[in-house]
C-alpha positions as CSV (number, residue, x, y, z in Angstrom):
1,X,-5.5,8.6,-4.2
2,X,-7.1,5.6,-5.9
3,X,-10.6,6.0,-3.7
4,X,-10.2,9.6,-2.6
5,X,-13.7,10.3,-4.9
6,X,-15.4,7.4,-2.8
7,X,-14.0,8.6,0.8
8,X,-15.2,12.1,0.0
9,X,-18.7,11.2,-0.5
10,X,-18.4,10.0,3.4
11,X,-17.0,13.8,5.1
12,X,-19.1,16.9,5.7
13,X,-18.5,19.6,8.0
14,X,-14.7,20.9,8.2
15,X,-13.2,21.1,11.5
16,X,-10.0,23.0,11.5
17,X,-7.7,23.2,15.0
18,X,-4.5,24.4,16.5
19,X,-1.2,23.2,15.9
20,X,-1.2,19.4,16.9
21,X,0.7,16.7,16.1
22,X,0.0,12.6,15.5
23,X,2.0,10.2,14.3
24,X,0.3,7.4,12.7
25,X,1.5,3.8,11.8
26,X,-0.2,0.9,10.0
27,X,0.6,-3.1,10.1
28,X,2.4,-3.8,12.9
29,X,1.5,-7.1,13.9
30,X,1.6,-8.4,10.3
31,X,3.6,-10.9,9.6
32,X,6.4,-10.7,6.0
33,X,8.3,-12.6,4.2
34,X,11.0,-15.2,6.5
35,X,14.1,-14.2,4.4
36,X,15.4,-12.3,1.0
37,X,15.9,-16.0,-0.3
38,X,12.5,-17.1,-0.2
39,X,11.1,-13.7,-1.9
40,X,13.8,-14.1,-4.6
41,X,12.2,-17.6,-5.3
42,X,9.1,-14.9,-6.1
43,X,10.6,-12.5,-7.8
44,X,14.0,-10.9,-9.2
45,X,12.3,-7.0,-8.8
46,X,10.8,-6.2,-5.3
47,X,9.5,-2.9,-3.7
48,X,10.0,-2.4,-0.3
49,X,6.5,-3.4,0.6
50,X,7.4,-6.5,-0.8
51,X,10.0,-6.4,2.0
52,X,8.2,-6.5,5.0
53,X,9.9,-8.5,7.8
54,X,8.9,-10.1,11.3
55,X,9.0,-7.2,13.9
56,X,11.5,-7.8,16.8
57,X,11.7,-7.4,20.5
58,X,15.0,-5.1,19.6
59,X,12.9,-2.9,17.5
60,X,10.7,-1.9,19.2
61,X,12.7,-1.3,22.2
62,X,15.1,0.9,20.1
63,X,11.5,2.9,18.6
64,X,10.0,3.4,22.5
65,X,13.8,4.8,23.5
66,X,13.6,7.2,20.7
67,X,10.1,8.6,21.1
68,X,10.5,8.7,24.8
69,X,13.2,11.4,24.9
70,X,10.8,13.5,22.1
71,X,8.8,16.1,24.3
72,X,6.7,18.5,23.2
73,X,6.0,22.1,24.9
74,X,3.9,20.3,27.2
75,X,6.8,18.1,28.6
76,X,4.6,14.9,26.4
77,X,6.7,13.0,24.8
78,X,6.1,11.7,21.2
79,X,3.3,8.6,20.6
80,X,2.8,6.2,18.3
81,X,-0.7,5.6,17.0
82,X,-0.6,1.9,16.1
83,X,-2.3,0.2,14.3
84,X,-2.1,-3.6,14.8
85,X,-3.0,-6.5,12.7
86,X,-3.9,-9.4,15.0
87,X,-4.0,-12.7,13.3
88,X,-1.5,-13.9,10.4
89,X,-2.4,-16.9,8.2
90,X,-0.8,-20.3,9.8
91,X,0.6,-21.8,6.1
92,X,1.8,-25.0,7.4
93,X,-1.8,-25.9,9.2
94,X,-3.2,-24.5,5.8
95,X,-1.4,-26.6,3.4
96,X,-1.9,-29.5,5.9
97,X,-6.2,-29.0,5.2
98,X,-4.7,-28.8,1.5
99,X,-6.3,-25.1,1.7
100,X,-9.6,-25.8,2.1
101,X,-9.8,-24.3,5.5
102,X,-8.0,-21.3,6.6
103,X,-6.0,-21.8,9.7
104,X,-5.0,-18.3,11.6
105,X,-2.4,-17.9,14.5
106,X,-3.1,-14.8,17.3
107,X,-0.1,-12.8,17.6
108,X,-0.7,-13.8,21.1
109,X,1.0,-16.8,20.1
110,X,3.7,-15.1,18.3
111,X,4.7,-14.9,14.4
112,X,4.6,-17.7,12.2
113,X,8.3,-17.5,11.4
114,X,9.8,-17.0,14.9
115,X,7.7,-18.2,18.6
116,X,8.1,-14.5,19.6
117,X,5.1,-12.9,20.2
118,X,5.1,-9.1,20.3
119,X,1.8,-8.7,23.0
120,X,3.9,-7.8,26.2
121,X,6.1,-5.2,24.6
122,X,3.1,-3.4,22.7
123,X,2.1,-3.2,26.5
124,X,5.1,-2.0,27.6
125,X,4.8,1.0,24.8
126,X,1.2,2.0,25.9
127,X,2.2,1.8,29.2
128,X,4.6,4.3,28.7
129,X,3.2,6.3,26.3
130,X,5.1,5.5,23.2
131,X,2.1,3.3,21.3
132,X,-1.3,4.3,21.5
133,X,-3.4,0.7,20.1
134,X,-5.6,1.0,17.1
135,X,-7.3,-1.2,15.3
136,X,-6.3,-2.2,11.7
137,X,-8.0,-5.2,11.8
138,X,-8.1,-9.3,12.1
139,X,-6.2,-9.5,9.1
140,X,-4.6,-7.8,6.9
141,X,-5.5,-9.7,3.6
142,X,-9.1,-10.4,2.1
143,X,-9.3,-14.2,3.8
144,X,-13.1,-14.4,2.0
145,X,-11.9,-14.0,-1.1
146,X,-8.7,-16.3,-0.5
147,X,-10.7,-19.2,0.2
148,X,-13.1,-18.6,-2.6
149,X,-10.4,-18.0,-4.8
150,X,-8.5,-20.9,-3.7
151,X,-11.2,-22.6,-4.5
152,X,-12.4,-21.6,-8.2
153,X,-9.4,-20.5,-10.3
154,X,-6.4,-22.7,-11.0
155,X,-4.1,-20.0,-11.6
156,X,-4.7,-18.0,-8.7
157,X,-4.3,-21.0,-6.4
158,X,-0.7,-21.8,-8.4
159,X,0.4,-18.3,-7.3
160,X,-0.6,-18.6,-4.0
161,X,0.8,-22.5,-3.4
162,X,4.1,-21.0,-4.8
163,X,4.2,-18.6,-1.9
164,X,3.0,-21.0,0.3
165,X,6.2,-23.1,-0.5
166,X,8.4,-20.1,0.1
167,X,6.7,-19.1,3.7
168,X,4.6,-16.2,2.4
169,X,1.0,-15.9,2.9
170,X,0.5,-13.0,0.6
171,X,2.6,-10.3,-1.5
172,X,0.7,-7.6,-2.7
173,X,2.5,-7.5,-5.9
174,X,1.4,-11.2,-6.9
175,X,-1.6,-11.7,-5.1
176,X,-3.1,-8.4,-5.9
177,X,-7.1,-9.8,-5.7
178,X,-6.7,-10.5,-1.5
179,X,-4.7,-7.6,-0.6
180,X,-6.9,-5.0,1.8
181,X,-9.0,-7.0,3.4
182,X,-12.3,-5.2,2.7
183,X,-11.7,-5.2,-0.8
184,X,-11.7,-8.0,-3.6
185,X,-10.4,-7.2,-7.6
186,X,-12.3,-8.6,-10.0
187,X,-11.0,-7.8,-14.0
188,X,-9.0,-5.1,-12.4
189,X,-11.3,-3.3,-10.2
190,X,-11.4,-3.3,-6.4
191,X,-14.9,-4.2,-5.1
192,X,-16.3,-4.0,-1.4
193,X,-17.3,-6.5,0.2
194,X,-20.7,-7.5,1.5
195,X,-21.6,-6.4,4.7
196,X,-21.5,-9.7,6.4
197,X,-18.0,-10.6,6.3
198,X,-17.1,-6.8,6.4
199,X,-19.2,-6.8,10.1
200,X,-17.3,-10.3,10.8
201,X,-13.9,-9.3,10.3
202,X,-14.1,-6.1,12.4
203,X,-15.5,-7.5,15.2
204,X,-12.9,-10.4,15.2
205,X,-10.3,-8.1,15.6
206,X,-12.3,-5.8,18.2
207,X,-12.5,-9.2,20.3
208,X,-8.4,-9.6,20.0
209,X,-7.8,-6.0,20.3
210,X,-10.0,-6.0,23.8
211,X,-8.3,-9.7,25.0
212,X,-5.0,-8.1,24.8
213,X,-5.2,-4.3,25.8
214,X,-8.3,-4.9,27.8
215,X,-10.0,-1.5,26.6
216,X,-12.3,-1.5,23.4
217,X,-10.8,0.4,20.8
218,X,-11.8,4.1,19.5
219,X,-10.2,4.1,16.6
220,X,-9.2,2.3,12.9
221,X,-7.6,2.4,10.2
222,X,-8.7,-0.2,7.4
223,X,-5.7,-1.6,5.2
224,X,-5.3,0.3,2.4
225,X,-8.1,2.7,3.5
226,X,-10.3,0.9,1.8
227,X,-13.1,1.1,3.9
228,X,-16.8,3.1,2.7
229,X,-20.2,3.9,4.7
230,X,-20.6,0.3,4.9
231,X,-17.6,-0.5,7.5
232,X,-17.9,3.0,9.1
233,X,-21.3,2.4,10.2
234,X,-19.7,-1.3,11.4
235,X,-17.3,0.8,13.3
236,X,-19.9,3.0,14.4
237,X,-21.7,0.5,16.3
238,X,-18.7,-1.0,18.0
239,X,-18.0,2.3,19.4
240,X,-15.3,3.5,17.1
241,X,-15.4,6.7,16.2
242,X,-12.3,8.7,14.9
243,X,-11.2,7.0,11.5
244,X,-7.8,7.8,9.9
245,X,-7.7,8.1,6.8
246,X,-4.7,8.5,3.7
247,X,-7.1,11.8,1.9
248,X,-5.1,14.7,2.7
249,X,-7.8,16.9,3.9
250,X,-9.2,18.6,7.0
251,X,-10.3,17.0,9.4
252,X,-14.2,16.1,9.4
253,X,-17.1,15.1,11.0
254,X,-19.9,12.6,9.4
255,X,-22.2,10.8,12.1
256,X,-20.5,12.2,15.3
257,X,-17.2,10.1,14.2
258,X,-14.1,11.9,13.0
259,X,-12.4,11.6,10.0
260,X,-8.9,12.2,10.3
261,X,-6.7,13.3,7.1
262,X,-3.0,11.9,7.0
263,X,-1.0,15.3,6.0
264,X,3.0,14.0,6.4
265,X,3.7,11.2,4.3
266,X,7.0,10.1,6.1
267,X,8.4,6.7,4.4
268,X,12.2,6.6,4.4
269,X,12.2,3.2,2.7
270,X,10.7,4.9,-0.4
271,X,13.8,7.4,-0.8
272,X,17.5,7.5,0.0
273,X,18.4,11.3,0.3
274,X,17.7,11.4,3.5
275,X,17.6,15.3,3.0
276,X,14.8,15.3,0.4
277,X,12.9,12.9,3.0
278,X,12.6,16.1,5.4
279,X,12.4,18.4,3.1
280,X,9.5,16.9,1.3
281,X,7.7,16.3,5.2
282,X,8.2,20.2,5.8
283,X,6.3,21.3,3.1
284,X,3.7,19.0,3.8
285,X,3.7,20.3,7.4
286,X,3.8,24.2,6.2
287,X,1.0,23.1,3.7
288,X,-1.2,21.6,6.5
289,X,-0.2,24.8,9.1
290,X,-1.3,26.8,6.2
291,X,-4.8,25.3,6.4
292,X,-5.0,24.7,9.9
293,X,-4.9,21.1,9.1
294,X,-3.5,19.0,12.2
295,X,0.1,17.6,11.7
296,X,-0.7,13.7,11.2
297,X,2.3,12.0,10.0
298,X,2.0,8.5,8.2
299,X,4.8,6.2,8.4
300,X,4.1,2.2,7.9
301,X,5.5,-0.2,10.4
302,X,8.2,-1.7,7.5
303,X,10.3,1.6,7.8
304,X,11.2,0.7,11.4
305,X,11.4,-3.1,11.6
306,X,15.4,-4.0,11.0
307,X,15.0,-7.1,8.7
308,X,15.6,-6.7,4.8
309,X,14.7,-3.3,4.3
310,X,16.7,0.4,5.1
311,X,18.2,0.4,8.7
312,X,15.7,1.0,11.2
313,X,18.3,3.3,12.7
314,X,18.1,5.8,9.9
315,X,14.6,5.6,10.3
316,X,14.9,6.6,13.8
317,X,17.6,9.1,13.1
318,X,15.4,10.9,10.8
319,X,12.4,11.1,13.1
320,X,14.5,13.4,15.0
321,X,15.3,15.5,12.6
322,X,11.8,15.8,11.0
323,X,10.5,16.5,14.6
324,X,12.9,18.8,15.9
325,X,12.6,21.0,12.7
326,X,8.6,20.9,13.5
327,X,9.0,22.4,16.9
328,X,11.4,24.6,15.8
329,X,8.7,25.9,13.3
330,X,5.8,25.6,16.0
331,X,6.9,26.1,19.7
332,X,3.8,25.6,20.9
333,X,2.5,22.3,18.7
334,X,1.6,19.4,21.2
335,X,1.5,15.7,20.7
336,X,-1.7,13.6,21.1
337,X,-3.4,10.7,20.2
338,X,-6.6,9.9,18.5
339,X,-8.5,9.7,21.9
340,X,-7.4,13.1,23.3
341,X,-8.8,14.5,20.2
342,X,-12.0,13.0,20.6
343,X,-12.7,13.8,23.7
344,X,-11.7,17.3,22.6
345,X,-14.5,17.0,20.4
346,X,-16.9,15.7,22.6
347,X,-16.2,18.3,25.1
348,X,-15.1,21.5,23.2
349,X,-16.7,25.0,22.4
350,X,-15.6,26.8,19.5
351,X,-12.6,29.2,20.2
352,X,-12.1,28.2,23.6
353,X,-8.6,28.7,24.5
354,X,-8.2,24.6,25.7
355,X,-10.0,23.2,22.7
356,X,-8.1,22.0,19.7
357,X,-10.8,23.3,17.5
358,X,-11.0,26.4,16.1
359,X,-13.4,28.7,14.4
């Protein structure tokens, strides 16, 4: 992983636990590309995260009757940890202040592309259950160094008018300097940014997050990963304190936050052989087991939004068959979410037969 040396500098203390099981998505809320036309207009060869579309009412219906009828031993049935972007880049009020002022639309007031707005049926899924809200953050693009960008190199800003034209407000794959938002590439490196916009963009998302849900969040995930002691401390003082993270590790404690490991990569849009998809998640799951490393699944939002990608269905399909192998392995593994675990933490002694944590 491209900043697994940095994150490691930020763990200490293993903590290692009894069979659990999270399922962890990043970017929903953030908005793709309108159609397959307008990213052909881009470019002839795309990856699927190239691909993302604009979520729908119907997906995320069909996603809460799926992991609804998953229970665990428990009788719990299986819960999405999402995490949400909450503003998307307005393009046509951007162009209109010929880019010299950024112009951002809430997802309270629905999707560039479309007027829907996805705010009441995230609170239908937490309602019941199904999505548990994290924060990913305002945005998911660098907007600091868009604008300064924008501003001071000619060929940059001729990229990023060409998506612009097309409906886009960033690809990764052509606009590679803005794409995690706490990060800027300069001659081919990624650089953090400065504390103050760091501490401004979390706590612009913490104020949407809190409009919406009405609770403060106590947990993130930054785009990418890319965060380092810098935003964790941010996090830190706005009360969040379980991080997720992509190093596969155990998980661990640094300044009474946790830092949790992603150990199931599950991305069916990566990989047609639908059989090779679970058997590659199994070995990651007997692999974690092995190390009493909790089950933390990672699947983006892109593999279960029905636009220009793989059918959401087969998505869906194969989270049943990934799941139902897991219990069959592990009767006993129960489903949770980031802030059952920490109050686990907060309240457990070691080897007690209720706590998650182990000796």
């Amino acid at each position: 992983m491209i900043f697994s040396d940095k994150i490691s500098e930020l763990f200490s203390k293993k903590i290692k636990c009894k069979p659990i099981l999270l399922f962890q998505s990043d970017d929903w809320g953030k908005e793709g590309i309108p159609d397959l036309d307008s990213l052909n207009q881009i470019k002839s060869n795309h990856s699927p995260w190239d691909r993302y579309g604009i979520e729908s009412e119907q997906d995320l219906e069909d996603l809460q009757s799926v992991f609804k009828d998953i229970k665990d031993c428990k009788g719990n049935n299986l819960q999405m940890t999402a995490n949400i972007i909450f503003a998307n880049l307005n393009i046509d009020a951007t162009v209109d202040k010929d880019c010299n002022q950024l112009i951002f639309k809430s997802i309270k007031e629905g999707f560039i592309s479309t007027d829907f707005s996805p705010i009441s049926k995230y609170k239908e899924l937490v309602k019941n259950n199904v999505f548990y809200p994290s924060l990913h953050g305002y945005t998911h693009f660098n907007y600091y160094s868009l604008k300064g960008l924008m501003q001071t190199n000619p060929e940059f800003r001729g990229r990023v008018e060409l998506l612009y034209k097309n409906k886009i407000q960033y690809l990764a794959s052509e606009t590679p300097e803005i794409n995690f938002a706490l990060m800027n590439r300069e001659n081919g490196k990624d650089i953090f940014e400065k504390d103050v916009y760091q501490k401004q963009w979390v706590e612009k998302g913490i104020v949407e997050f809190e409009n919406i849900f009405g609770f403060s969040p106590i947990t993130a995930c930054a785009p990418g990963y890319r965060f380092n002691n810098t935003t964790a401390k941010i996090w830190k003082e706005n009360n969040i304190n379980v991080i997720q993270t992509g190093a596969e590790n155990h998980i661990k404690i640094k300044n009474k936050q946790l830092i949790l490991p992603r150990t199931v990569h599950f991305e069916p849009v990566f990989n047609l052989e639908d059989e090779l998809i679970i058997q590659k998640g199994l070995e990651n799951v007997k692999n974690a087991l092995s190390k009493q490393k909790p089950i933390i699944i990672s699947s983006h939002s892109v593999n279960f939004v029905d636009d220009f990608n793989f059918s959401k269905d087969r998505t869906l399909s194969l989270v049943k068959v990934l799941i139902a192998e897991i219990k069959d392995l592990i009767p006993e593994i129960e489903f949770i979410n980031e802030a059952i675990l920490y109050k686990n933490y907060k309240n457990y002694k070691i080897g007690e037969k209720d706590s998650f944590f182990i000796k």
